[in-house]
VEXKOLGU-83918 format. One record per residue: residue number from 1; x, y, z of N, C-alpha, C in turn. Coordinates in Angstrom, 1 decimal. Layout:
REM VEXKOLGU-83918
<nr: NUM	npx: X	npy: Y	npz: Z	capx: X	capy: Y	capz: Z	cpx: X	cpy: Y	cpz: Z>
...
//
This chain:
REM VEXKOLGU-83918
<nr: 1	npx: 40.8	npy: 302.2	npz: 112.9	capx: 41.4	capy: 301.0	capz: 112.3	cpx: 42.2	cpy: 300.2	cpz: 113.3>
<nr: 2	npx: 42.4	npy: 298.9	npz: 113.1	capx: 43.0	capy: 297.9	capz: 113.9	cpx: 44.3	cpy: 298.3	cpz: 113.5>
<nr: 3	npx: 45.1	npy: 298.3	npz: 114.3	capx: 46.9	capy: 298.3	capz: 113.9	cpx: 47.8	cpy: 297.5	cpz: 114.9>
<nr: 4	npx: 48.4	npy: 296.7	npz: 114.0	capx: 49.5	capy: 295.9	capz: 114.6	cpx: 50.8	cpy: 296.6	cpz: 114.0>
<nr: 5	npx: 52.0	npy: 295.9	npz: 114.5	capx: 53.4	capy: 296.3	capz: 113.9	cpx: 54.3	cpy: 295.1	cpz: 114.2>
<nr: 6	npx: 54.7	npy: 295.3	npz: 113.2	capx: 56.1	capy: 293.7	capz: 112.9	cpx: 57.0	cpy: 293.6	cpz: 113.7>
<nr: 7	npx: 57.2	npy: 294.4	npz: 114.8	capx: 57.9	capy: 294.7	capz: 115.8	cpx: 57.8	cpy: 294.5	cpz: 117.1>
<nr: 8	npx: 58.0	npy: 294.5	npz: 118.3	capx: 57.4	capy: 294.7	capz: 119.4	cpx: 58.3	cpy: 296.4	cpz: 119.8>
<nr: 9	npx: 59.8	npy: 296.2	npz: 118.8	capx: 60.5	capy: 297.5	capz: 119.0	cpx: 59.1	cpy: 298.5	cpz: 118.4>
<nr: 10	npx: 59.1	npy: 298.4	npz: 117.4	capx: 58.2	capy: 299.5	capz: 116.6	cpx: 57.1	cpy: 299.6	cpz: 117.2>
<nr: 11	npx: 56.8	npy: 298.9	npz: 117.7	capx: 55.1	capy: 299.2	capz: 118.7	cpx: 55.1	cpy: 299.7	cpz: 119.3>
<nr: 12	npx: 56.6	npy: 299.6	npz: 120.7	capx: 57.0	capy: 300.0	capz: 121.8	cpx: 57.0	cpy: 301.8	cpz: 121.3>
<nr: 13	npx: 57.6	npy: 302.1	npz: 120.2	capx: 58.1	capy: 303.4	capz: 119.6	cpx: 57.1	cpy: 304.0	cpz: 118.8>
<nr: 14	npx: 56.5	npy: 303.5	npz: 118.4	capx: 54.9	capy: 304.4	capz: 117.8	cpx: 53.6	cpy: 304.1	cpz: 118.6>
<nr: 15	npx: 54.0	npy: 304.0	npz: 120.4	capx: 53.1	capy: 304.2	capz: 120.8	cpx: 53.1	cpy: 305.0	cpz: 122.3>
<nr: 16	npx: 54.1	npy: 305.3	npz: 121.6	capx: 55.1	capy: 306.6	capz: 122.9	cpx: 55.6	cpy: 307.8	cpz: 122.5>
<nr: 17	npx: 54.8	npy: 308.8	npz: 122.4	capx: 55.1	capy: 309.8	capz: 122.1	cpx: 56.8	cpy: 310.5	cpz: 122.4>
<nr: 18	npx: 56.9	npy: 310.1	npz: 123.3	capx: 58.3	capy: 310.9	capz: 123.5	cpx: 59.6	cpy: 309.4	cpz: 123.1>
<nr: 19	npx: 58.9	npy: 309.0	npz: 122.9	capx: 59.9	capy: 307.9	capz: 121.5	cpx: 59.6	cpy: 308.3	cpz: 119.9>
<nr: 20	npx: 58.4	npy: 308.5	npz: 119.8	capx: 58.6	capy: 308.6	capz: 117.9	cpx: 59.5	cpy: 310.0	cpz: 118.3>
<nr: 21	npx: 59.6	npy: 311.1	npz: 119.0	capx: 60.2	capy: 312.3	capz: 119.1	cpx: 61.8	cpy: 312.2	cpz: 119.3>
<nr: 22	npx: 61.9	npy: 311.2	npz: 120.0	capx: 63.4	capy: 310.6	capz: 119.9	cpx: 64.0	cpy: 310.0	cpz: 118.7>
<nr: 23	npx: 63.1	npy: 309.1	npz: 117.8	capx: 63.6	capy: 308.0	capz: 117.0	cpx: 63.5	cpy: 309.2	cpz: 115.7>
<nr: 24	npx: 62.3	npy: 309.8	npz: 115.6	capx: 62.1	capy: 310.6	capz: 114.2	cpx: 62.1	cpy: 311.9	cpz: 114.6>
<nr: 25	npx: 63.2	npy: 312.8	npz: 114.9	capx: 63.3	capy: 314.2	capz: 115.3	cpx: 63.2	cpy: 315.1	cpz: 114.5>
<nr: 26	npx: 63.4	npy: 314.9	npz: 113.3	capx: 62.9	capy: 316.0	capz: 112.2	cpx: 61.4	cpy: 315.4	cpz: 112.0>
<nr: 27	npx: 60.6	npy: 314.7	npz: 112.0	capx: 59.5	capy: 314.6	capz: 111.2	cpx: 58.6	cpy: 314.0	cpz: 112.3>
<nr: 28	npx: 58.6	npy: 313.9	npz: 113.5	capx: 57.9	capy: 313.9	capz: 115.2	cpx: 56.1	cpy: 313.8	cpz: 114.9>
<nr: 29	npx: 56.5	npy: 314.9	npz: 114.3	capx: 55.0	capy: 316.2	capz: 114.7	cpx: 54.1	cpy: 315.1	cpz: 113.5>
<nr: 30	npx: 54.8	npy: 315.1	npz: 111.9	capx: 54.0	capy: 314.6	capz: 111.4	cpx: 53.5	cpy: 313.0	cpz: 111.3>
<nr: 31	npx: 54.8	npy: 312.1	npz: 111.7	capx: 54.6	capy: 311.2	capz: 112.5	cpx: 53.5	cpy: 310.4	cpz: 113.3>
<nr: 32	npx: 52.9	npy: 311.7	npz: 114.3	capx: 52.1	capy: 311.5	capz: 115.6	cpx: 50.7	cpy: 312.1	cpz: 114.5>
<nr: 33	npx: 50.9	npy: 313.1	npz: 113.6	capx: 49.5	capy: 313.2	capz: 112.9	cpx: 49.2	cpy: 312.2	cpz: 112.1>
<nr: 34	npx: 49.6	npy: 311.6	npz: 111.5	capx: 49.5	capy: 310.0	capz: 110.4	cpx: 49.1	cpy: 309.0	cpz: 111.1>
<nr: 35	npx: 49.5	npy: 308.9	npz: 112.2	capx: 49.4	capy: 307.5	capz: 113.3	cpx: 47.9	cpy: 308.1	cpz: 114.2>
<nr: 36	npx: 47.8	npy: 309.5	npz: 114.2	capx: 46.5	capy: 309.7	capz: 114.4	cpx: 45.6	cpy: 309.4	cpz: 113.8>
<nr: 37	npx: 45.8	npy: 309.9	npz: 112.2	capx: 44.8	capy: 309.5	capz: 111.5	cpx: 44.7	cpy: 308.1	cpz: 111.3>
<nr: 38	npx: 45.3	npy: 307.5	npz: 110.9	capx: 45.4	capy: 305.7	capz: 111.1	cpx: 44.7	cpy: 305.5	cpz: 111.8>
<nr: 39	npx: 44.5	npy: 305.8	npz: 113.4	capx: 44.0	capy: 305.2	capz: 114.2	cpx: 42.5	cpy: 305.7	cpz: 114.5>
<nr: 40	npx: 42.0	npy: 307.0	npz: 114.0	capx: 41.0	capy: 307.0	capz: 113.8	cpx: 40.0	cpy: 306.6	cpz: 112.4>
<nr: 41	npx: 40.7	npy: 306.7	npz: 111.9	capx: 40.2	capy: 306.1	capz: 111.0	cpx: 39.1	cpy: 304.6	cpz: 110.7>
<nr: 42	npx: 38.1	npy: 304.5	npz: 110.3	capx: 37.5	capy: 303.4	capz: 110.0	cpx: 38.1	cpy: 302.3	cpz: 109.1>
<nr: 43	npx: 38.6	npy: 302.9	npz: 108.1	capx: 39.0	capy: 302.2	capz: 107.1	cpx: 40.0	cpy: 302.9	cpz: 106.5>
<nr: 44	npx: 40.9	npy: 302.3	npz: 105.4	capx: 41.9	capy: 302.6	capz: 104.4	cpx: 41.4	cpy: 303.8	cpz: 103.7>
<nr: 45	npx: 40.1	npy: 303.8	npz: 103.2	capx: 39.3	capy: 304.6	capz: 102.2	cpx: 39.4	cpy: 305.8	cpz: 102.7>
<nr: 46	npx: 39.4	npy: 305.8	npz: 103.9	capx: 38.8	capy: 307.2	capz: 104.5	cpx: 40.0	cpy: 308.3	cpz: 105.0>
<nr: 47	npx: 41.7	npy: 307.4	npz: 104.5	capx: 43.0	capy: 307.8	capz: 104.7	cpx: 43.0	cpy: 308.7	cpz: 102.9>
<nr: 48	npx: 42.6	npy: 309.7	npz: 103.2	capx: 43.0	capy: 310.9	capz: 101.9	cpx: 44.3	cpy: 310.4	cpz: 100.7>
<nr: 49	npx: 43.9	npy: 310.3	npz: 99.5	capx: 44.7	capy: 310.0	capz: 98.3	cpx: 45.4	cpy: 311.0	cpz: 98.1>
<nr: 50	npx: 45.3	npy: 312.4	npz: 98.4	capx: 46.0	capy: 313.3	capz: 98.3	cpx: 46.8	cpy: 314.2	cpz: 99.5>
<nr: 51	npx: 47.4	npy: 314.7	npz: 99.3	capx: 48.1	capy: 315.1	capz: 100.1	cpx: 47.8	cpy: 316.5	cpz: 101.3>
<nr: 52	npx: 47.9	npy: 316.3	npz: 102.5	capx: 49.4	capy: 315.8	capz: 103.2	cpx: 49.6	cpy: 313.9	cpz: 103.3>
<nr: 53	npx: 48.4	npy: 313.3	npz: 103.5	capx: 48.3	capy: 312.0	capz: 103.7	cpx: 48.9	cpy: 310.9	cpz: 102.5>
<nr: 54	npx: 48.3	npy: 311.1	npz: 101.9	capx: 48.3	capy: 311.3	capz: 100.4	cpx: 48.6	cpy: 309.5	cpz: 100.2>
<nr: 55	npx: 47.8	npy: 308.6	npz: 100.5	capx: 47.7	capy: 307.2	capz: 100.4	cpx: 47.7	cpy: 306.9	cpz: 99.7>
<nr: 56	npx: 48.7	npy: 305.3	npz: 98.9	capx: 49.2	capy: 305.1	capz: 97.4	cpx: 49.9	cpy: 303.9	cpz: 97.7>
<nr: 57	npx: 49.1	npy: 303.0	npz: 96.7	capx: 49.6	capy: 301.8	capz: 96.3	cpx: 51.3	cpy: 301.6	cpz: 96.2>
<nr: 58	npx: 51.4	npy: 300.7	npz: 97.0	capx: 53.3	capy: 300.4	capz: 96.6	cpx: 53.7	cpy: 299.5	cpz: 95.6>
<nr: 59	npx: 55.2	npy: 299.4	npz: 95.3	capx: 55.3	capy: 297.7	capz: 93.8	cpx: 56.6	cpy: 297.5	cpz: 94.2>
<nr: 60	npx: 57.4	npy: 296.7	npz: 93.6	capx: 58.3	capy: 296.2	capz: 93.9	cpx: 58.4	cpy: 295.6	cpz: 95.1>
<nr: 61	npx: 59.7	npy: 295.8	npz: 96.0	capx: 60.0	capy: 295.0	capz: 97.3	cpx: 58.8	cpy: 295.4	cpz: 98.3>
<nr: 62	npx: 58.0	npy: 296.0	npz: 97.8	capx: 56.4	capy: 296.7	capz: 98.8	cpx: 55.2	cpy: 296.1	cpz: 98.0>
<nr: 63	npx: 55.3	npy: 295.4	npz: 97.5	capx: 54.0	capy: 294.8	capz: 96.5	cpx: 53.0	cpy: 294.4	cpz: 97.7>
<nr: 64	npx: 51.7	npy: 294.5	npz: 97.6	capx: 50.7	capy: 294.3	capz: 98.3	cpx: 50.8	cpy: 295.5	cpz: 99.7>
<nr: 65	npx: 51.8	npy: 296.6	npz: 99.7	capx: 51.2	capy: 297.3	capz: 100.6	cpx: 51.1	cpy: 298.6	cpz: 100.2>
<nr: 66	npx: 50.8	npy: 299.3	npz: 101.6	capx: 50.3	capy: 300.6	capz: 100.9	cpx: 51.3	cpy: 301.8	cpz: 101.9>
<nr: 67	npx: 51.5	npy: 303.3	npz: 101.2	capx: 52.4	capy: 303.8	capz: 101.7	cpx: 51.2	cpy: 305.2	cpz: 102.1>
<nr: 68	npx: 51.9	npy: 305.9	npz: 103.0	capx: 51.2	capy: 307.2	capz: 103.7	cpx: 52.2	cpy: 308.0	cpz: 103.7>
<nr: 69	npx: 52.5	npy: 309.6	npz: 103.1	capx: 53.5	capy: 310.2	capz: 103.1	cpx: 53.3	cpy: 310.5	cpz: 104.7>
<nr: 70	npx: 54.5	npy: 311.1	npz: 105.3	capx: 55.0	capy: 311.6	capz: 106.3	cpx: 55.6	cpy: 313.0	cpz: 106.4>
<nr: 71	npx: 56.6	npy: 312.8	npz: 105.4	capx: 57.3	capy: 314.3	capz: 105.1	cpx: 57.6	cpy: 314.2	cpz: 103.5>
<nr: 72	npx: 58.4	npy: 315.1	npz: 102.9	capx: 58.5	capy: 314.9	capz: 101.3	cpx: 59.7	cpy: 313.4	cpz: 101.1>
<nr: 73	npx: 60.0	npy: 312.7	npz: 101.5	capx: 60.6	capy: 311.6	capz: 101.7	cpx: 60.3	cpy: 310.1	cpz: 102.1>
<nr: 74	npx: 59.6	npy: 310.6	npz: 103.4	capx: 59.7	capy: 309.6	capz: 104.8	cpx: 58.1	cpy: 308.7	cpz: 104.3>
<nr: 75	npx: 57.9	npy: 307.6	npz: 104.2	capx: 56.5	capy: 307.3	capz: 104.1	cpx: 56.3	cpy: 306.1	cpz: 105.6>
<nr: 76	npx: 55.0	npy: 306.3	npz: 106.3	capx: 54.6	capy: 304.7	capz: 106.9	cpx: 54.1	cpy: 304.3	cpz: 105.7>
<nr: 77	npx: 55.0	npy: 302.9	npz: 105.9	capx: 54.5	capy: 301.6	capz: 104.8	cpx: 54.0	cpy: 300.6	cpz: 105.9>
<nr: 78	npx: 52.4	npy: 300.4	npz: 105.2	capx: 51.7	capy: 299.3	capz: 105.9	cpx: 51.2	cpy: 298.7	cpz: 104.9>
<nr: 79	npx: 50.5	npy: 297.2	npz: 105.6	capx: 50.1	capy: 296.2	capz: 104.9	cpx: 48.4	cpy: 295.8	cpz: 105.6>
<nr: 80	npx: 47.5	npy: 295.5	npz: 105.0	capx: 46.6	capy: 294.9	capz: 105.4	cpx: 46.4	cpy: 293.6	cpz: 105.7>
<nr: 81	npx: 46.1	npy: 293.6	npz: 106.8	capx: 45.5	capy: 292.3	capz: 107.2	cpx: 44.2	cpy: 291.9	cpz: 107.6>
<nr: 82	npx: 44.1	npy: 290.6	npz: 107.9	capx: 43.0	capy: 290.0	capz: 108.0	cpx: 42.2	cpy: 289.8	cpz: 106.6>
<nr: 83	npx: 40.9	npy: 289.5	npz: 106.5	capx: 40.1	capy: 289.3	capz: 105.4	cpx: 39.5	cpy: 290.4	cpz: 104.7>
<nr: 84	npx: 40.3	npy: 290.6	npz: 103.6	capx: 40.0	capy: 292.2	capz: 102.7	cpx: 40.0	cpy: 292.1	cpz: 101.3>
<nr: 85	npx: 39.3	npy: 292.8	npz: 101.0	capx: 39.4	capy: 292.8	capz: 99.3	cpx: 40.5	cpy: 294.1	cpz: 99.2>
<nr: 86	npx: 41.5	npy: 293.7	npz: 98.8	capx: 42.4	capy: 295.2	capz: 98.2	cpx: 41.7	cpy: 295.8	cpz: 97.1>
<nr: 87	npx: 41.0	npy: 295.5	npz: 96.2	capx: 40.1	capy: 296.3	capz: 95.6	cpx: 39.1	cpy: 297.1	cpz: 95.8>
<nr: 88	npx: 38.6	npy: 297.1	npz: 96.9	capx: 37.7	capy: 297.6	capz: 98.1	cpx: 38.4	cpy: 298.3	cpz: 99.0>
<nr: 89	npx: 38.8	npy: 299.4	npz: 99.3	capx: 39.4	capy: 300.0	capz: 100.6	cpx: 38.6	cpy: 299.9	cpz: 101.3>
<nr: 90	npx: 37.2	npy: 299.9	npz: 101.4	capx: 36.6	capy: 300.0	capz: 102.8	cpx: 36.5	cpy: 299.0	cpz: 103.3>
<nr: 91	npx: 37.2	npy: 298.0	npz: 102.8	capx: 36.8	capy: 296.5	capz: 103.5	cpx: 38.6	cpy: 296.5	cpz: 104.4>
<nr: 92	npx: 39.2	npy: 297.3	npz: 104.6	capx: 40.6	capy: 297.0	capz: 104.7	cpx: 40.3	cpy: 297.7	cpz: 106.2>
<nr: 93	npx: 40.1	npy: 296.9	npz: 107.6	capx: 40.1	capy: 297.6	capz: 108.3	cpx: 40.7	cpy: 297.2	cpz: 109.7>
<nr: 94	npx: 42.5	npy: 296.6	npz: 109.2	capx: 43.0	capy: 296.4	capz: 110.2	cpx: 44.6	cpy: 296.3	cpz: 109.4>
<nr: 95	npx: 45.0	npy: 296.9	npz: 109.7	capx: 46.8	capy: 296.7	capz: 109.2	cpx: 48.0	cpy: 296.7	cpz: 109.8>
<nr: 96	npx: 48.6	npy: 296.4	npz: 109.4	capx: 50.5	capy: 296.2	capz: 110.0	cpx: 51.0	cpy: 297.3	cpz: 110.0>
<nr: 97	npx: 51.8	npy: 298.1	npz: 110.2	capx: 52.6	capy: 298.8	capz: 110.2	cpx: 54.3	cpy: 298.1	cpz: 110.0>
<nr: 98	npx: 54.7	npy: 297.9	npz: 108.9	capx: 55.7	capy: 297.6	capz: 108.8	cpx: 57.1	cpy: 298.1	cpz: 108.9>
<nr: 99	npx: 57.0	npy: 299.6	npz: 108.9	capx: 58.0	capy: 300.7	capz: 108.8	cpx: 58.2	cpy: 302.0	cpz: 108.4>
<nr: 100	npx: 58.7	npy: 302.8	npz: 109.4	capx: 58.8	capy: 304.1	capz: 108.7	cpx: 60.0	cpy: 304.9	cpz: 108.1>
<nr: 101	npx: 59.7	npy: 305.0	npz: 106.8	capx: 61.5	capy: 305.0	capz: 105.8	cpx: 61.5	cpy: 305.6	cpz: 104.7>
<nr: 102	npx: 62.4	npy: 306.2	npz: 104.2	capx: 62.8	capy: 306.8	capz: 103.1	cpx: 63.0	cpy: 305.4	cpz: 102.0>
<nr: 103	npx: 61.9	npy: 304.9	npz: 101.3	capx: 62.3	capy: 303.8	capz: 100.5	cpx: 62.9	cpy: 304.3	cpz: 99.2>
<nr: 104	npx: 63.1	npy: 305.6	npz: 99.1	capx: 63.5	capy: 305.9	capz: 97.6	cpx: 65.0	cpy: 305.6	cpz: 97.1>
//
């Protein structure tokens, strides 16, 4: 999948291993496996609904994006971009990374 980030900090830091390990030191490991699968990934569809990944619609102040658990707390919340049907996940095949956070 294509991935951008709303950052140039956050790009710099989820694309350096020995930065997500500094920034996220309890949750490192799982971190670097989510942003793996992210990035292999083809499409949204193919990011597991269930868990560990466990991919799921967001609402409120996250309306139109979508969240990836991380640890029992922590989710990456990303957003799709470019030309997608959100009713179609396979058509979703480039996204933002907007943040990784305990939104609860």
């Amino acid at each position: 999948m294509n991935i951008t980030y709303t950052t140039g900090k956050l790009e710099k830091i989820l694309t350096n291993e020995r930065l997500i390990k500094r920034e996220y030191t309890q949750i490192y490991k799982n971190v670097i496996n989510r942003l793996s699968e992210l990035r292999t990934a083809n499409n949204l569809e193919e990011i597991p609904h269930i868990p560990p990944p466990r991919r799921h619609k967001l609402n409120g102040d996250y309306k139109d994006c979508w969240g990836v658990d991380v640890s029992k707390n922590f989710r990456i919340i990303l957003k799709p971009t470019g030309d997608c049907d959100e009713s179609d996940l396979q058509t979703i095949t480039s996204i933002e990374i907007l943040t990784i956070s305990d939104y609860h």
